[in-house]
Structure formats: C-alpha cells, structure tokens
gemmi code that builds the backbone of each chain (N, CA, C; Angstrom):
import gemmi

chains = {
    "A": [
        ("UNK", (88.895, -49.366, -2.573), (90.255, -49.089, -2.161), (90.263, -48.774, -0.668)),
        ("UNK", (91.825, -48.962, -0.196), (91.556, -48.621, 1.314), (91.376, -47.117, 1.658)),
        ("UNK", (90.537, -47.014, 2.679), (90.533, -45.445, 2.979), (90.678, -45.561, 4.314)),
        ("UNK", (91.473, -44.437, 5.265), (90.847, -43.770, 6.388), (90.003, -43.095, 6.773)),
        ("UNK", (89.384, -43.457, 7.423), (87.916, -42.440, 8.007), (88.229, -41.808, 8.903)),
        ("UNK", (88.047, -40.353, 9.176), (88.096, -39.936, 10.430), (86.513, -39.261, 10.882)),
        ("UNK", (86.542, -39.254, 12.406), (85.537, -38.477, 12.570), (86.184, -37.836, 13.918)),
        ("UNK", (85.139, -37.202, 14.143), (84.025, -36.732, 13.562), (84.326, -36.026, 12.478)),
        ("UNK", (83.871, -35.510, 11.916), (83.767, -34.659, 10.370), (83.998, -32.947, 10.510)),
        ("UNK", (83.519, -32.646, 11.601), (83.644, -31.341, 12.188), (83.756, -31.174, 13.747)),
        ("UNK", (84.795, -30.014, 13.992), (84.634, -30.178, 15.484), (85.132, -28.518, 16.007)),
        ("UNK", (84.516, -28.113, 16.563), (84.514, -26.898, 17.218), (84.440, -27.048, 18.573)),
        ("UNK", (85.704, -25.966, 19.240), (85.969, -26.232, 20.384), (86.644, -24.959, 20.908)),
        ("UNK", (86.792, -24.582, 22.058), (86.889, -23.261, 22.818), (88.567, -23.424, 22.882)),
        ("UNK", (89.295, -22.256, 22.552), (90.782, -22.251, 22.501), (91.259, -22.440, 24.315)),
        ("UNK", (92.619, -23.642, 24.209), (92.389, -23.779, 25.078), (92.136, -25.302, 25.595)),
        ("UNK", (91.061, -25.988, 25.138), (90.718, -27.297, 25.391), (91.556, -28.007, 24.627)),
        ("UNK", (90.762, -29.852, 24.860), (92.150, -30.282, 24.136), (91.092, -30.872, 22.610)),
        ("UNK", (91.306, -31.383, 21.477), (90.832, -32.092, 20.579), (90.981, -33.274, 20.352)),
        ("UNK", (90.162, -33.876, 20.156), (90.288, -35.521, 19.806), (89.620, -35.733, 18.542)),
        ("UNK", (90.718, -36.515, 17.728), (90.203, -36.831, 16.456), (90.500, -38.249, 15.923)),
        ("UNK", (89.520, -39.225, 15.265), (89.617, -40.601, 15.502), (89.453, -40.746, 14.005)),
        ("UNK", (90.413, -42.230, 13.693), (90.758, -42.432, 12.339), (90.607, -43.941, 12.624)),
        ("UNK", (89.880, -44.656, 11.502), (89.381, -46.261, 11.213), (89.879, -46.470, 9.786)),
        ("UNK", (90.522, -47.483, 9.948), (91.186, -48.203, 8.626), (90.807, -49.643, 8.201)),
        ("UNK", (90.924, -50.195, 7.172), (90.187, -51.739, 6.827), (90.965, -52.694, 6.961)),
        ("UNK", (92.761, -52.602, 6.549), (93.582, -53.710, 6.206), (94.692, -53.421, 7.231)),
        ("UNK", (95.484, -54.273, 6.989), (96.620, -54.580, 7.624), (97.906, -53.453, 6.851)),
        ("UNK", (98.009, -52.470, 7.382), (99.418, -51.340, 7.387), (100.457, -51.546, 8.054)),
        ("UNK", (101.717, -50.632, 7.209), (102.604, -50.515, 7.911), (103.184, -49.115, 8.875)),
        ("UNK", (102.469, -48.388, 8.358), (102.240, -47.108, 9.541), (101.030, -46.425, 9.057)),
        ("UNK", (100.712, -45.260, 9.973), (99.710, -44.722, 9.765), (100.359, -43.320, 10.227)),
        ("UNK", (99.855, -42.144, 9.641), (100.759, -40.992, 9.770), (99.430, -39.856, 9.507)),
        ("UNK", (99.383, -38.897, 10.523), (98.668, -38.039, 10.496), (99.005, -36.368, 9.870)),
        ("UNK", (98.316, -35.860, 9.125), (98.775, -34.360, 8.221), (97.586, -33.218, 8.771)),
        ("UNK", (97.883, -32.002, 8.394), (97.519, -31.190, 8.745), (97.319, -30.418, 7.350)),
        ("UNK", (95.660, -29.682, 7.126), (95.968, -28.721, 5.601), (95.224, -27.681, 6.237)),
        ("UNK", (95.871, -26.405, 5.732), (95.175, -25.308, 6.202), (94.415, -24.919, 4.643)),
        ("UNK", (93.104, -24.245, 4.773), (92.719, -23.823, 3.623), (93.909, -23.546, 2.695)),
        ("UNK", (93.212, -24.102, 1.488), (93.802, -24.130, -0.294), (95.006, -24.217, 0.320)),
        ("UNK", (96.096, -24.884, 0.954), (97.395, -24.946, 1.271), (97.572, -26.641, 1.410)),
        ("UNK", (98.910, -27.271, 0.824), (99.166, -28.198, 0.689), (99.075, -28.727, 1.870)),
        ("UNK", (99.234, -30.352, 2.559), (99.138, -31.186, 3.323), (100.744, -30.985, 4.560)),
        ("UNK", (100.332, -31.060, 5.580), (101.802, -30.895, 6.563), (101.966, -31.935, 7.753)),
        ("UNK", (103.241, -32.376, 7.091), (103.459, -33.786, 7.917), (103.402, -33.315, 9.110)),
        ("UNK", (102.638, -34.283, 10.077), (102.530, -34.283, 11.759), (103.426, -34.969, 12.661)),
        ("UNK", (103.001, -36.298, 12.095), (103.608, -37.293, 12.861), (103.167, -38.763, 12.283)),
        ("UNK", (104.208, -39.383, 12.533), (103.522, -41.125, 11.924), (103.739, -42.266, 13.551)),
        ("UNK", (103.139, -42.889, 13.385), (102.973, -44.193, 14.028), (103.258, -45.670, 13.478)),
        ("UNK", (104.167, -46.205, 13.755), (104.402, -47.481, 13.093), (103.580, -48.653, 13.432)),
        ("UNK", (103.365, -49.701, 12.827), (102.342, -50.609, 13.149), (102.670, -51.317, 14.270)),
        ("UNK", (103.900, -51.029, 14.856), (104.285, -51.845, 16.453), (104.573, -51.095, 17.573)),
        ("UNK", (103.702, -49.714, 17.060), (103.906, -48.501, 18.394), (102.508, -48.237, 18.530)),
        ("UNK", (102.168, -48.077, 19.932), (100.735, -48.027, 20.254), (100.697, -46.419, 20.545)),
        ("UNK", (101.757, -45.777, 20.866), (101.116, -44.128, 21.202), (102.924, -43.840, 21.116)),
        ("UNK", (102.603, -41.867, 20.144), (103.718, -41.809, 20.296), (103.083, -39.869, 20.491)),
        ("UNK", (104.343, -39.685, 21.094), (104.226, -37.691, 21.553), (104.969, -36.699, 20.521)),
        ("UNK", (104.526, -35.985, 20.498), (104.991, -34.957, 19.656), (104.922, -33.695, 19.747)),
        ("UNK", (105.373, -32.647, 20.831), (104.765, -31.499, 21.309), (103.448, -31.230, 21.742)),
        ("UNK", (102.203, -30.968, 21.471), (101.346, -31.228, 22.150), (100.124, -31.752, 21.401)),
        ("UNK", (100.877, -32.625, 20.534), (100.282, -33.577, 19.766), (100.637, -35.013, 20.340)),
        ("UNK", (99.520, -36.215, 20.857), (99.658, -37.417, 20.929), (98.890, -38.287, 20.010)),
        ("UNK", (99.289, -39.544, 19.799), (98.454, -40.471, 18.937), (98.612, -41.856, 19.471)),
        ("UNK", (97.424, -42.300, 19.093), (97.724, -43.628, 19.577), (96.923, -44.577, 18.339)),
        ("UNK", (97.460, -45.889, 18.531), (97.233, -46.763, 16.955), (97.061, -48.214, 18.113)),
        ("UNK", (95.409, -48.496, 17.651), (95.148, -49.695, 18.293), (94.701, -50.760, 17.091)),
        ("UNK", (95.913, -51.188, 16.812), (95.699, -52.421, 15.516), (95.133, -53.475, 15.225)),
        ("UNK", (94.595, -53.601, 16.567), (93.231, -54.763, 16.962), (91.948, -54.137, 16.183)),
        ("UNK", (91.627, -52.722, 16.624), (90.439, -52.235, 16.234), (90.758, -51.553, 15.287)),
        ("UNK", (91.818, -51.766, 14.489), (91.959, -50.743, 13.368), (91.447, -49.479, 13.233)),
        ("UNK", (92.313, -48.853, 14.208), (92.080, -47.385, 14.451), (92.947, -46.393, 15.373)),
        ("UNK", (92.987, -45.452, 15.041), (93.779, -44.485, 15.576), (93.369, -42.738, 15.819)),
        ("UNK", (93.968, -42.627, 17.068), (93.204, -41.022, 17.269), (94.463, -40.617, 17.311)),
        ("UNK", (94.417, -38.996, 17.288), (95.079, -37.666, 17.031), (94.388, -36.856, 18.235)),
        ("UNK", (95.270, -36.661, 19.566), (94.781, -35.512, 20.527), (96.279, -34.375, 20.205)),
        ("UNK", (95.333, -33.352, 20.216), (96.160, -31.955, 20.467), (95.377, -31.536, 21.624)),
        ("UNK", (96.572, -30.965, 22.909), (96.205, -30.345, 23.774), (96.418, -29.263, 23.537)),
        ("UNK", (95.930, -28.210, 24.955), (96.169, -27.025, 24.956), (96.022, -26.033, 23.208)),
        ("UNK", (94.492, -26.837, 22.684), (94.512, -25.765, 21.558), (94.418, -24.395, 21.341)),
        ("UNK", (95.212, -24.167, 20.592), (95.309, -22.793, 19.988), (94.775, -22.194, 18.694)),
        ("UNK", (94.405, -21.048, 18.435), (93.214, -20.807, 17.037), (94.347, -20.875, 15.683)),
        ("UNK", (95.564, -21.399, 15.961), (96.265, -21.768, 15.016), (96.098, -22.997, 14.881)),
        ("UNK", (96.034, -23.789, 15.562), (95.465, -25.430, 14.859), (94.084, -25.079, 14.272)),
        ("UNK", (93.119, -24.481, 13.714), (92.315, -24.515, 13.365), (92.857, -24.924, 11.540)),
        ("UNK", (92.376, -25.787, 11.153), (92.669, -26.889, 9.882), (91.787, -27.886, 9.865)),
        ("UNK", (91.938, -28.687, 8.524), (91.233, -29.932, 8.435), (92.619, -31.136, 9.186)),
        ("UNK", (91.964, -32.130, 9.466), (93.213, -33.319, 10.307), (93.363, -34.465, 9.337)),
        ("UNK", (94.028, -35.104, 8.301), (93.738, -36.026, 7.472), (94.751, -37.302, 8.369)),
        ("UNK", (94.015, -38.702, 8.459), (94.917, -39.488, 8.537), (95.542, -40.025, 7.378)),
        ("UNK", (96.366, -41.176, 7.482), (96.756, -41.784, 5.630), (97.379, -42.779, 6.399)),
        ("UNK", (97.057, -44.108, 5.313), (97.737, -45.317, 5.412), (98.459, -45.878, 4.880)),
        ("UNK", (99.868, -46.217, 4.966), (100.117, -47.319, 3.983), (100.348, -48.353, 3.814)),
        ("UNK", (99.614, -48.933, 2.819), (99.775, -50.579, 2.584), (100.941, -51.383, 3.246)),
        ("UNK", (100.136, -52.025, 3.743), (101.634, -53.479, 4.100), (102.104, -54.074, 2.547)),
        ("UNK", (102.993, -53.624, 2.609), (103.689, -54.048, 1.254), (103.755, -53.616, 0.148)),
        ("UNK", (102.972, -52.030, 0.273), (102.612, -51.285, -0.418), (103.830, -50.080, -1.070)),
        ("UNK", (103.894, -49.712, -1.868), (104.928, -48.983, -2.108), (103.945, -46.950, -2.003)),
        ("UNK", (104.859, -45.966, -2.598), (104.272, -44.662, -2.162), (102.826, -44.500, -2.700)),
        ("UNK", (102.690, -45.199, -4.169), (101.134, -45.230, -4.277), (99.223, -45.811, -3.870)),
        ("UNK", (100.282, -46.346, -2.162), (99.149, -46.806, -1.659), (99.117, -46.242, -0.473)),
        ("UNK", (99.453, -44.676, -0.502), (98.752, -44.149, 0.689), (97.962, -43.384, 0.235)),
        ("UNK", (97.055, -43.637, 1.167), (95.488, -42.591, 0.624), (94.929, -42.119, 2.109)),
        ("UNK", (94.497, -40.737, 1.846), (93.868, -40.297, 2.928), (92.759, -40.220, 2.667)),
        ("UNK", (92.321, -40.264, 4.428), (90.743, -40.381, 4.423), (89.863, -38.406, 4.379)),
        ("UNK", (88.595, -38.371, 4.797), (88.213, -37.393, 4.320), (88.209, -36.014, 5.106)),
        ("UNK", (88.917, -36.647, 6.242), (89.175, -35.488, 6.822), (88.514, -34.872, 8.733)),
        ("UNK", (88.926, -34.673, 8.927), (87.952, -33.407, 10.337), (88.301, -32.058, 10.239)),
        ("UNK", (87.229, -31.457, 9.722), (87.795, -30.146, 10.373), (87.607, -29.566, 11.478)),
        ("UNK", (88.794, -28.920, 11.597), (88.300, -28.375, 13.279), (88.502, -26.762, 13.382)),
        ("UNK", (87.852, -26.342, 14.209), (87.916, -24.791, 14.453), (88.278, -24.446, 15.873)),
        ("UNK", (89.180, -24.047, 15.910), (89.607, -23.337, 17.307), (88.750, -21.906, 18.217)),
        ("UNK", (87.520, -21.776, 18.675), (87.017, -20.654, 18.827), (88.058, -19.437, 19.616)),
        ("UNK", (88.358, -18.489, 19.321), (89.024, -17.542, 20.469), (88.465, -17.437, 21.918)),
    ],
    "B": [
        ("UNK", (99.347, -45.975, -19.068), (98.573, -45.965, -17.462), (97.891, -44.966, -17.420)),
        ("UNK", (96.787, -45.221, -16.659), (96.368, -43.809, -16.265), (96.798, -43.124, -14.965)),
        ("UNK", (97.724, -43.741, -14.516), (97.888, -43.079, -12.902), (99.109, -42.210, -13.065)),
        ("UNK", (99.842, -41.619, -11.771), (100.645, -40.084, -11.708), (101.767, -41.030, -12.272)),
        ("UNK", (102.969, -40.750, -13.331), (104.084, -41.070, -13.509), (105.481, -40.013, -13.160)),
        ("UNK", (106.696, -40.621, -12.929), (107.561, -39.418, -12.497), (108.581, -39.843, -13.577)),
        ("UNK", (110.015, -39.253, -13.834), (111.156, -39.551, -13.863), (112.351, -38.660, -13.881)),
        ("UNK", (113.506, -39.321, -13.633), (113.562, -40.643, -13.017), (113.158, -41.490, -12.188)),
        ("UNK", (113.447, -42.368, -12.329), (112.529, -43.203, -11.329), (113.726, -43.510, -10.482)),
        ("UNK", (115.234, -43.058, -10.646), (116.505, -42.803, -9.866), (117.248, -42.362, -10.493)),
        ("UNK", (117.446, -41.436, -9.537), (118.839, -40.611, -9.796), (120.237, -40.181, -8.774)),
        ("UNK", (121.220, -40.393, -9.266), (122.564, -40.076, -8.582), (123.378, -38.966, -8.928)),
        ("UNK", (123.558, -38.727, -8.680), (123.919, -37.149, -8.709), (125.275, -36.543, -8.006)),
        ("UNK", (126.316, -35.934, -7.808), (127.414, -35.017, -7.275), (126.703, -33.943, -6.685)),
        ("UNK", (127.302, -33.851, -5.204), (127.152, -32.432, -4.573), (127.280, -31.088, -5.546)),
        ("UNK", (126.846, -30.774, -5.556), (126.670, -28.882, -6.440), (125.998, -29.197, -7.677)),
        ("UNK", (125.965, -30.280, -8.237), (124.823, -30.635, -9.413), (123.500, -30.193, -9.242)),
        ("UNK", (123.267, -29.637, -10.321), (121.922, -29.360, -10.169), (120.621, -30.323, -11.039)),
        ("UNK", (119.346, -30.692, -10.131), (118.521, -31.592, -11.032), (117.348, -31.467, -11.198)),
        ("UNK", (116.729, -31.951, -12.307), (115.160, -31.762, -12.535), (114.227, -32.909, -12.718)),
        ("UNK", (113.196, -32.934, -11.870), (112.595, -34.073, -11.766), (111.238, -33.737, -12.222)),
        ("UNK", (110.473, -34.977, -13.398), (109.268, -34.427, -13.376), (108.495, -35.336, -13.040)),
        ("UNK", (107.141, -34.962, -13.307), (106.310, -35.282, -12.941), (104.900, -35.270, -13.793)),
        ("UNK", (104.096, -36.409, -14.859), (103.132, -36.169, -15.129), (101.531, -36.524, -13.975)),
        ("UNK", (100.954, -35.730, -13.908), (99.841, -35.994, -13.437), (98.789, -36.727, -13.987)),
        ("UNK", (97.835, -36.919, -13.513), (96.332, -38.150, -14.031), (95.744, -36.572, -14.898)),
        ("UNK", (95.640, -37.093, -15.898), (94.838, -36.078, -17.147), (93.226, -35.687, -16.272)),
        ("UNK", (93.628, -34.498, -16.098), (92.397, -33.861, -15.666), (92.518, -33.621, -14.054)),
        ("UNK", (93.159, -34.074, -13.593), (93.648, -33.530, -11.717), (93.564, -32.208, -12.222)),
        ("UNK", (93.632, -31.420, -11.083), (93.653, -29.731, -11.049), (94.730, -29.536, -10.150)),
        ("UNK", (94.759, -30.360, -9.412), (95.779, -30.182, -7.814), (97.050, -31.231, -7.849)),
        ("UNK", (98.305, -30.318, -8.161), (99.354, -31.014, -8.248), (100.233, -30.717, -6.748)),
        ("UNK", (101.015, -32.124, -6.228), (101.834, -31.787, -5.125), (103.238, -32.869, -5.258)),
        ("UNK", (104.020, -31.798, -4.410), (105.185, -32.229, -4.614), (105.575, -32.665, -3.083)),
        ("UNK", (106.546, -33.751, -3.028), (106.700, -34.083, -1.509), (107.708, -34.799, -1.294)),
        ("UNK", (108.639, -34.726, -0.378), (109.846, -35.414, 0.232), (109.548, -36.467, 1.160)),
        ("UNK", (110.436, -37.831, 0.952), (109.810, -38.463, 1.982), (111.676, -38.941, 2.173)),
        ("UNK", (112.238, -38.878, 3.441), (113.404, -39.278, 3.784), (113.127, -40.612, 4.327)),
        ("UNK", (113.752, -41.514, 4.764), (114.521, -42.812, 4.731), (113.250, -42.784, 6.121)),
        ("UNK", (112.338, -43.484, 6.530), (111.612, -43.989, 7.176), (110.597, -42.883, 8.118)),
        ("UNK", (110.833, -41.762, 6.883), (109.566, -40.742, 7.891), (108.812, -40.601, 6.767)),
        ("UNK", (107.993, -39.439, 7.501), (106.818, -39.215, 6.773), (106.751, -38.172, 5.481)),
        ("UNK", (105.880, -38.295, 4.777), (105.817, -37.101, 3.834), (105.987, -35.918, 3.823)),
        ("UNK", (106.816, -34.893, 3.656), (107.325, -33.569, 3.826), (106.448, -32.510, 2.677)),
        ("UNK", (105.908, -31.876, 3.296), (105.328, -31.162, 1.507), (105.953, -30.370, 1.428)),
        ("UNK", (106.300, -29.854, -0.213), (107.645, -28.928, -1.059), (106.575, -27.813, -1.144)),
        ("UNK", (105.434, -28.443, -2.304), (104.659, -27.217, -2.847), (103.607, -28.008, -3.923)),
        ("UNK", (102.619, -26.925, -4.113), (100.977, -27.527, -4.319), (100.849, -26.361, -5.718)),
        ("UNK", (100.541, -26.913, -6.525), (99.582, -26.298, -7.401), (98.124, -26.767, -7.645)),
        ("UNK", (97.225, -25.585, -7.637), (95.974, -25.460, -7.434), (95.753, -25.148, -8.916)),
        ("UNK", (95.122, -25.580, -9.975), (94.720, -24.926, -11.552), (95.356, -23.476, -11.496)),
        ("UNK", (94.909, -22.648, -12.111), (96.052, -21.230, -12.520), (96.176, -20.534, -10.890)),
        ("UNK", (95.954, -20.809, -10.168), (96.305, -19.924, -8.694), (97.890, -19.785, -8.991)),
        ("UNK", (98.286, -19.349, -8.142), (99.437, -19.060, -7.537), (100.201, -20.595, -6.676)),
        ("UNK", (100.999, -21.135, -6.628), (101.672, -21.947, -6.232), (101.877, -21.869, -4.545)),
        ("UNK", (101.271, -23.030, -3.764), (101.513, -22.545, -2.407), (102.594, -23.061, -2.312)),
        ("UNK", (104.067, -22.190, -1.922), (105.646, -22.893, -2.174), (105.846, -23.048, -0.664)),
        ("UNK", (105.247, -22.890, 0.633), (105.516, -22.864, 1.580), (106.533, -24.170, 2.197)),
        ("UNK", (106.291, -24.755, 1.413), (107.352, -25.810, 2.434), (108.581, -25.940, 1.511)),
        ("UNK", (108.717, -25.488, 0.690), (110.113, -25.317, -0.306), (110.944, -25.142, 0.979)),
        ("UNK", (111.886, -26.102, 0.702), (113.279, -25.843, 2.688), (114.411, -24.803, 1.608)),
        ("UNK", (114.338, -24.605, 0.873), (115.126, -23.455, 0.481), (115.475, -22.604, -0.645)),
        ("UNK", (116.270, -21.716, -1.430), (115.579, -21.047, -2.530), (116.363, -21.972, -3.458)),
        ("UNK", (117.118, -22.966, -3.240), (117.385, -23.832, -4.264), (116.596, -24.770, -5.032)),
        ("UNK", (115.300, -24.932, -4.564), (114.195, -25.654, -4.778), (113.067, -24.780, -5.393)),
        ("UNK", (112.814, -24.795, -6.772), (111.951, -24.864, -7.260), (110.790, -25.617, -7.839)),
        ("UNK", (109.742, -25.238, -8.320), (108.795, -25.937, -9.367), (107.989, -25.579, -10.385)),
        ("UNK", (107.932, -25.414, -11.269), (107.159, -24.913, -12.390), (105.790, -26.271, -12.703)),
        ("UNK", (104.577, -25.775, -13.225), (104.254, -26.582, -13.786), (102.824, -25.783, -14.715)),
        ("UNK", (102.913, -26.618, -16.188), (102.229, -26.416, -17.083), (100.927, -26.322, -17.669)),
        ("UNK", (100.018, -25.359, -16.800), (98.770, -25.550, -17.150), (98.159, -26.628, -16.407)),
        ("UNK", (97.656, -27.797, -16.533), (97.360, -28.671, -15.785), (97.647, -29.924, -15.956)),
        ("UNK", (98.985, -29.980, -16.428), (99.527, -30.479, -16.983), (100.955, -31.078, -16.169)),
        ("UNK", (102.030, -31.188, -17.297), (103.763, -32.348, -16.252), (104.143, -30.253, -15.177)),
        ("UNK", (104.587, -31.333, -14.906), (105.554, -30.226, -13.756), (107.186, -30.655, -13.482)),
        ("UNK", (107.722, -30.036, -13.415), (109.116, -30.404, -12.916), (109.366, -29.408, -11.651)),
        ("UNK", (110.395, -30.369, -10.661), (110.840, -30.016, -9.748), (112.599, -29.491, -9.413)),
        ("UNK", (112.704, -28.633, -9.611), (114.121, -28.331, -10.055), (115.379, -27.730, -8.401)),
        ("UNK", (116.121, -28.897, -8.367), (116.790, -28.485, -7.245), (118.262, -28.104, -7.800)),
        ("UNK", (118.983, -26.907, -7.191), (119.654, -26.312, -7.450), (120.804, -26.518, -6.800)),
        ("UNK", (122.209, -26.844, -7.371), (123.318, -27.376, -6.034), (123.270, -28.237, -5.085)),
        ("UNK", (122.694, -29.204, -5.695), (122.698, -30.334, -4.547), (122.858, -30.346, -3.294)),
        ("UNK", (122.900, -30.471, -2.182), (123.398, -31.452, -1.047), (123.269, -32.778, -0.794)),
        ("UNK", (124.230, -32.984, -0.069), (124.036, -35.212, 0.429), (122.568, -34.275, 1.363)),
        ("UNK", (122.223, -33.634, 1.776), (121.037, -33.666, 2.881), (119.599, -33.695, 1.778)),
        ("UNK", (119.825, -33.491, 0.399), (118.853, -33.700, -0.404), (118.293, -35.304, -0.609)),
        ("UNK", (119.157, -35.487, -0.639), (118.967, -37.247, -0.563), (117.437, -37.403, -0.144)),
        ("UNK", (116.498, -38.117, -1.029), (115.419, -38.652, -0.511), (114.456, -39.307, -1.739)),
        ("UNK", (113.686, -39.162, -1.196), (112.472, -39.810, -2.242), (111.706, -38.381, -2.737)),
        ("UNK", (111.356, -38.737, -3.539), (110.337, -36.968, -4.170), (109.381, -37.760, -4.633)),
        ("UNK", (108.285, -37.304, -3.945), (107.085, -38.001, -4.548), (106.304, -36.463, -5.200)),
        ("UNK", (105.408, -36.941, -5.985), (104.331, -36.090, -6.925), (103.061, -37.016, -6.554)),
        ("UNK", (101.717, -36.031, -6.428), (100.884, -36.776, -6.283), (99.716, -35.733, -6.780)),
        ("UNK", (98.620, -36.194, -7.740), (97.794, -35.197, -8.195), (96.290, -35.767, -7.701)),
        ("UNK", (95.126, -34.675, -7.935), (93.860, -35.036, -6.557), (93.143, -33.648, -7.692)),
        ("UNK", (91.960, -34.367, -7.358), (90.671, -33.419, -7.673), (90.294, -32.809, -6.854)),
        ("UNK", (90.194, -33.574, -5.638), (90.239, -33.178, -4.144), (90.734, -33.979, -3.084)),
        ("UNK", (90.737, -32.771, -1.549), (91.990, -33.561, -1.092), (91.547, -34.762, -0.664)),
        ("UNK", (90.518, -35.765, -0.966), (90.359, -36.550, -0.392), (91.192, -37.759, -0.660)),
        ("UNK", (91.173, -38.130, -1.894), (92.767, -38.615, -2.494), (93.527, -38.594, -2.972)),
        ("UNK", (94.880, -38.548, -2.703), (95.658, -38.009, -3.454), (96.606, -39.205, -4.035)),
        ("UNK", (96.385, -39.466, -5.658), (97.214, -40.304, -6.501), (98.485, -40.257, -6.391)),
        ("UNK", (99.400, -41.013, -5.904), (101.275, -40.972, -5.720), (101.515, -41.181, -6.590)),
        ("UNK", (102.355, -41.078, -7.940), (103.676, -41.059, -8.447), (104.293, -42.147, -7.580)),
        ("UNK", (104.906, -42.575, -8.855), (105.853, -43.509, -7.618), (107.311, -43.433, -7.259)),
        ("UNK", (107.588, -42.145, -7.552), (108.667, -41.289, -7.046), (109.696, -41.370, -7.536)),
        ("UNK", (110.917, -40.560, -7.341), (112.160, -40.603, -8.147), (113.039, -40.718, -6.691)),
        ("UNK", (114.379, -41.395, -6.485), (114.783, -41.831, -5.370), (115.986, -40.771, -6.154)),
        ("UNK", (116.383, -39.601, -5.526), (117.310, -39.185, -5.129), (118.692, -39.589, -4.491)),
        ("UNK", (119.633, -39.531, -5.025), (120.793, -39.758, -3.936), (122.010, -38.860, -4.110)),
        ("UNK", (122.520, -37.853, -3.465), (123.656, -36.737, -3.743), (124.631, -37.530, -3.155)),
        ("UNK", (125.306, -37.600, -3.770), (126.854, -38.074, -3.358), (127.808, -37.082, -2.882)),
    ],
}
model = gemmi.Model(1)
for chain_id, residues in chains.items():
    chain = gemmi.Chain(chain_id)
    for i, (resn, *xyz) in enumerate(residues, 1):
        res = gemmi.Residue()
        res.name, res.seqid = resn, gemmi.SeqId(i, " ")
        for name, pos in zip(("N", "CA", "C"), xyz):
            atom = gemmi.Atom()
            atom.name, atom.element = name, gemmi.Element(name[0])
            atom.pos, atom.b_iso = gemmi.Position(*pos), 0.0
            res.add_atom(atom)
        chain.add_residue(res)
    model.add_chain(chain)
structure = gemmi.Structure()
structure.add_model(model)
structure.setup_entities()
C-alpha cells in the first residue's frame, strides 16, 4: 500500500532553530497534507499542499511538494518547546476517496529549552 | 468487510436537529478517531479513543459535540442542534498504531 516516509525518524534541536522534516511518497496524489500528534493525543491538521502548489506558508510553518521527486518537506521556524511532537505526512490517492489516506511513520522531534 | 464502516453514509438534516453518526471500527483496533473534513481542506480531529483511557475530546469545536464509544467496539458521534456551519464530511478511522490509520468512508453531513 502507499505510504509516506518521513525522515529523519528523530530530531532534536535547540529552541529557537528552525526544523526540517522530509516526506517521500510512491504514486501519483492529489494533495499531501501534513499533522501534528502530541503524545497519546489524536492527530492535528497543519496544513495541506495540493498537487499543483509547490510551497505554501502557514505561520511559521512552510512546505514545499516537489512532484517530480515525489516528496515533500515540513520547515517550522523559530522553534518553540511547544512544537515538540511526532510530524506525520499523509497522502491521498489520485482518485482515491477518504480511505486512501495513510500516513507515514512519523519524525519525532524534540524542542530542547 | 473487514475495513472501518460508518452510517449514514448521508445525511440531511434542519438547523436545531440533532444527529448521531456511527461508526464501526476493524475488530480488534484499540484506537478509535473521529474527524471533520470540510469541502476541500484537511482533516480536523473531533476526538480519539485510546482502549479504556479517557477520551482525548480536545478538538470537539463545541459542547454540542459529543462521542461515546463501546469498549472497543461501534462508537457514535452525536451532534447537538445543528448548524449550516456543521456541514461536512465526518470521517472515523481506527489504528493499532498511529502509523495507519483505516478511514471509514464517512457520512456527508449537510444542515440546511
């Protein structure tokens, strides 16, 4: 089945800096949309990217979706020890209806104080 | 099937009506979620059940929105007094872990 991958898998970083987190997909989508889970707490919409937008902003969240290389990163600047969460991307099928988005396995990241 | 089922699979409804939507999960998930998806955005999360924990209701948008659900088992999603701003898709989606999470293929809301 299709999955997103993100990596790195873990990422620790000094509050303050910015984060970069990179997501690889297999097939042809119609957006790709990035979530946020804080421990044992459900999934929180971020932001999505449509398959004919190459970078879009969102407070001090950017993304960009390069559909050539089937892939997409997630930068948050100026982190704070409140983004500390796992980052899930998710895809969905071109032509796919709600049961073909699946997320991949995740980054977690830690914000150091 | 073995995958998440909902119903309705649509519903129409009057402003101040109140409705209940359920939701069976894949026999044996532990982790049930509930989620809004409006007319060309992204997934909104309502609320998560974890096996007997406590319900994380944090994204419930208000106290008209509830959810119960049964052991590990159907769940229903119960909205209270409608609004036209309810209008959306309600998806359910159940996961062993979060790595995937099975969709329901949702009940399409519409408040008139």
């Amino acid at each position: 089945s299709q999955q997103g991958e993100e990596d790195p898998q873990a990422l620790s970083i000094q509050e303050g800096e910015n984060a970069t987190m990179n997501c690889s997909y297999k097939t042809s989508i119609n957006n790709l949309q990035w979530y946020r889970q804080n421990s044992g707490r459900g999934l929180v919409h971020l932001i999505l990217i449509r398959s004919n937008e190459r970078e879009k902003h969102s407070g001090r969240l950017r993304v960009t979706l390069d559909t050539s290389k089937k892939s997409s990163s997630l930068l948050i600047t100026a982190s704070r020890a409140a983004d500390t969460a796992s980052y899930f991307c998710a895809t969905l099928y071109s032509g796919g209806g709600a049961d073909g988005l699946t997320f991949g396995k995740g980054t977690h990241l830690i914000i150091q104080p | 099937g073995a995958g998440v089922s909902q119903s309705p699979s649509n519903k129409v409804t009057e402003k101040g009506k109140d409705v209940e939507l359920r939701c069976d999960p894949i026999s044996g998930h532990t982790a049930l979620y509930w989620y809004r998806q409006r007319l060309g955005q992204g997934l909104e999360f309502l609320i998560y059940f974890q096996g007997n924990s406590a319900p994380d209701k944090s994204g419930l948008p208000s106290d008209r929105f509830s959810a119960e659900r049964t052991g590990e088992s159907v769940s229903t999603l119960t909205i209270q007094r409608t609004q036209q701003e309810d209008s959306a898709v309600y998806l359910c989606a159940s996961s062993l872990a979060p790595v995937t999470q099975y969709f329901g293929p949702g009940t399409r809301l519409l408040v008139l």
